[in-house]
N, C-alpha and C positions, 0 to 999 in steps of 0.2 A: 465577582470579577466581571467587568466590563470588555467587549470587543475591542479590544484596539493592534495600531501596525506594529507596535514593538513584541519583538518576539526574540527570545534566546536559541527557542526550538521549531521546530516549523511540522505540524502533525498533517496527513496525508490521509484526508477519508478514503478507504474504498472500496467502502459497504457497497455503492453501487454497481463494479465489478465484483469485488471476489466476493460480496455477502448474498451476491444471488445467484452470481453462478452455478449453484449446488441447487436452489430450492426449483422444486418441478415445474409450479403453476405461474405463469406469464404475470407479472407487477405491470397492471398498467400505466403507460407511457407518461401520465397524467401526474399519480402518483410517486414515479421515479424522480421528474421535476419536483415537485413539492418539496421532497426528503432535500433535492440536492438544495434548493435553493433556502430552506430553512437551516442547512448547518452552516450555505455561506453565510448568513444572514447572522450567525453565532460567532464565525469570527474564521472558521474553517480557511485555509491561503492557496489549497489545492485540492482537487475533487478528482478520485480518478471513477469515469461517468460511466463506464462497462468496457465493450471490450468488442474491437474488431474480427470478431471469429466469424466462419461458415454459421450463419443461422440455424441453416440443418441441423448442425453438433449441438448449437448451443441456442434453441431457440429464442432464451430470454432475451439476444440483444438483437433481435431481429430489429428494432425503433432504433438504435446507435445513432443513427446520424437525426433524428428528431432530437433526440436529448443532449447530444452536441451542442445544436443550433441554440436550444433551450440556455442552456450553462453558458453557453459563448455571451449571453445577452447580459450577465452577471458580472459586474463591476469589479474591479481588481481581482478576477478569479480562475485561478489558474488550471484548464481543465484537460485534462490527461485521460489517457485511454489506453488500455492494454491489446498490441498487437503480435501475431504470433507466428509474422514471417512475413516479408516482401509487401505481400499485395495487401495486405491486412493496413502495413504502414500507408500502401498508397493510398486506400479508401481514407485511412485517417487524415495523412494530408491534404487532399478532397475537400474534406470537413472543416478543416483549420484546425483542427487539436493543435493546443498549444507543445505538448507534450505527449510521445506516448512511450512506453515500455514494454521489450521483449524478452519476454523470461527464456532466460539458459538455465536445464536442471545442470547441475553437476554433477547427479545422479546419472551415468546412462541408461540403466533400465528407466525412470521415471521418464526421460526425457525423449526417450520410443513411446513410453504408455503418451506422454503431452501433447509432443509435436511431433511423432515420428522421426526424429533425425536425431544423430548422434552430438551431442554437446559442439565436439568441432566444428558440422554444419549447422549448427545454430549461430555461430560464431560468425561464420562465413554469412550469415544470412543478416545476421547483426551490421557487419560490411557493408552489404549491398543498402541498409537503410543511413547510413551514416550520409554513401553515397548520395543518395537522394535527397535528403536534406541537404545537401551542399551543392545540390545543383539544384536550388531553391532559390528565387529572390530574397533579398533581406527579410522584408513583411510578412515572407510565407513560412520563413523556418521553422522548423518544431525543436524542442529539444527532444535529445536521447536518453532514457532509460537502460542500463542492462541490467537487468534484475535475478541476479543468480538466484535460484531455489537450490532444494533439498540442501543446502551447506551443512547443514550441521546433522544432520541422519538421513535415510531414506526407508519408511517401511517396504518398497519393493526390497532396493538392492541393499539394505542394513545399513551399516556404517560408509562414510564418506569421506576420501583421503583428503585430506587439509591441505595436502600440497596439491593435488588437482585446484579445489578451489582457488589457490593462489596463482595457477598458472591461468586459469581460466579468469581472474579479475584481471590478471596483467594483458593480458590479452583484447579483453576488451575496452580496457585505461588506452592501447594501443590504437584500438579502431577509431578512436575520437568517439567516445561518450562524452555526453555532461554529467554525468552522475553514476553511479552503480549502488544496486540494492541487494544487501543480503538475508535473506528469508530462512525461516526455520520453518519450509514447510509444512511438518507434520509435528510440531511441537516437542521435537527431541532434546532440545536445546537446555544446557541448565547454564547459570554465570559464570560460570571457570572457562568454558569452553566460546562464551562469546566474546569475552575478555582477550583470551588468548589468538583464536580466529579475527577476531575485528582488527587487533592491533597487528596482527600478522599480514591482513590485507591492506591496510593504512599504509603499514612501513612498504608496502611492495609497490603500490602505488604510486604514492609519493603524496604530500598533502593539499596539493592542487587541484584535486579529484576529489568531491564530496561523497562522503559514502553513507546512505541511510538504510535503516533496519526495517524490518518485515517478523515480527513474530507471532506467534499463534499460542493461544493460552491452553492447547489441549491437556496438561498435565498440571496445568494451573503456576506458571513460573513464567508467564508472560511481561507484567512488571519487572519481574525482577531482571529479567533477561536486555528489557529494556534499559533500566538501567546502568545494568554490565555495559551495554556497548554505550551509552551515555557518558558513564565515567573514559572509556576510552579515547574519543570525540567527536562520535558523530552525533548529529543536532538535528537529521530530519526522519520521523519515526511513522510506518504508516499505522492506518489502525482500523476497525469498525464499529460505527455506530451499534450498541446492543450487542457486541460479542459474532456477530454474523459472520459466515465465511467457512471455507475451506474448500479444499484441490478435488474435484471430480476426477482425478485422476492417482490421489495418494489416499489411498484406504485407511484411513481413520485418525483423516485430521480433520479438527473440527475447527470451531472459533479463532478470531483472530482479536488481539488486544483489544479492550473496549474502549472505544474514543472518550466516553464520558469519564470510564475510570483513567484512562492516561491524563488526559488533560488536568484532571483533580489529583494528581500526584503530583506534576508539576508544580501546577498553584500553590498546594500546600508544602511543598521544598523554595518559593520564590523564584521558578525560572518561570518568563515569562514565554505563554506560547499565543497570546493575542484573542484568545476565545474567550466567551461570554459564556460562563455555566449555566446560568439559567435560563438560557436562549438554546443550549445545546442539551437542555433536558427537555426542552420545547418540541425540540427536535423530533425527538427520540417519541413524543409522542406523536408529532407529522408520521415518522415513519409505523409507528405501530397501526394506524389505521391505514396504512395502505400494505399490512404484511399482517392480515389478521389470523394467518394459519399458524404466521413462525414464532416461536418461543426466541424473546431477546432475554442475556441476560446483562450481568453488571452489578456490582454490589452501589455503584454511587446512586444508582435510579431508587435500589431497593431502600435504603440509607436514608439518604438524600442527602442535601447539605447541611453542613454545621451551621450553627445559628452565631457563628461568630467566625468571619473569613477571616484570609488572611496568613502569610508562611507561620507555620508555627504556630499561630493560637488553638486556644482550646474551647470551645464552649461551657458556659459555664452552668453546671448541671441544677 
């Protein structure tokens, strides 16, 4: 399969944020570009490039605004950034991020361990960036992200009420988002329950409002989860390169969907997502030389491709 614009679904790297946020030793700046610009180069339509935090907390993205600048120079490519309050979005505006996202746990214990405030004043803080954006020139705008976490469990606080979550997506449907993301932070998630939860936020929202999925393969039910909320219909799914990723702040979640294995489920059902598999296994080897300590995984790397593409066919043995 060949890179190209038409796409059914639209996949969301962002190994760059959440696949390194976890790992200890600093990815040089050098190599971060390389990763990003070899999956636009695969077919990749959005790249979120790390994440506006305090340095101090989070030293990996101490470079943020070097690998902006980097990504911004990338031709049709839409690049986003994860910020985690106010000033975080002003720096990214600074930058020109086309986009950034501020996660609201649903969780309230997770969302003292995150961001120290309570879901509400996350909401409130959600506000104050909408504001901003809209007292923005045309040219400068960003779009909005709210990207609810722990929706579907929390290993701090356990289980998590479904009608919170619902009051919390209507909520910020209300602040003027462009979009809302529901995450299964720590990989609690099985398909009955995204099914159910997805279309319960869809119908509360209303379909105006694009809703995209965030899940994490910790229990190994990441596809399938994707899925679930597929059939239900959302169409923009994030993912990472190698399986990378999890919450420095939710105890034992690991991995998040692998980009190479999503994208080759797609292909092989015929929905179109625009990426080039053999440029996105190229990929994957960009980023293993510049991550030579971290173990990626992925059954498509392992695997590899069928010797006969294409929805539905088979190789023949």
């Amino acid at each position: 399969m060949t890179a190209s614009n038409a796409r059914d679904v639209e996949i969301c790297e962002v190994g760059p944020r959440d696949g390194l946020q976890n790992i200890g030793e600093f990815v040089a700046t050098d190599a971060k570009i390389a990763w990003i610009e070899a999956e636009a180069a695969a077919g990749l339509p959005e790249i979120e490039v790390g994440s506006f935090v305090n340095p101090r907390l989070i030293p990996q993205f101490a470079d943020i605004a070097e690998v902006v600048s980097a990504a911004k120079r990338i031709d049709g490519l839409t690049v986003t950034a994860l910020v985690p309050n106010l000033k975080g979005a002003e720096r990214a505006a600074a930058c020109g991020v086309h986009k950034l996202s501020l996660p609201i746990s649903v969780s309230a214990a997770h969302s003292q361990a995150n961001v120290r405030k309570s879901p509400q004043a996350q909401v409130d803080e959600l506000r104050a960036i909408v504001g901003l954006r809209d007292g923005l020139p045309d040219g400068r705008r960003f779009a909005v992200t709210a990207g609810l976490s722990t929706v579907f469990g929390c290993t701090l606080q356990g289980a998590v009420d479904e009608a919170e979550v619902i009051r919390l997506a209507v909520a910020c449907a209300e602040a003027g988002v462009d979009d809302l993301s529901l995450a299964d932070t720590v990989g609690w998630a099985d398909p009955a329950q995204v099914r159910r939860v997805t279309r319960a936020v869809i119908d509360a929202v209303g379909p105006g409002l694009p809703v995209a999925g965030h899940f994490h393969n910790t229990r190994g039910l990441g596809l399938a989860n994707v899925l679930a909320a597929y059939e239900e219909g959302v169409r923009t799914f994030d993912a990472c390169l190698g399986g990378l990723g999890g919450c420095p702040y939710a105890p034992g979640a690991s991995g998040n969907v692998v980009t190479e294995d999503l994208a080759f489920m797609f292909d092989r059902m015929g929905i179109r997502t625009g990426i080039d598999l053999d440029r996105l296994l190229a990929a994957r080897a960009v980023l293993a030389r510049g991550l030579t300590h971290t173990h990626l995984t992925g059954h498509l790397a392992a695997a590899g491709l069928p010797k006969v593409r294409g929805p539905g066919k088979v190789a023949t043995v």
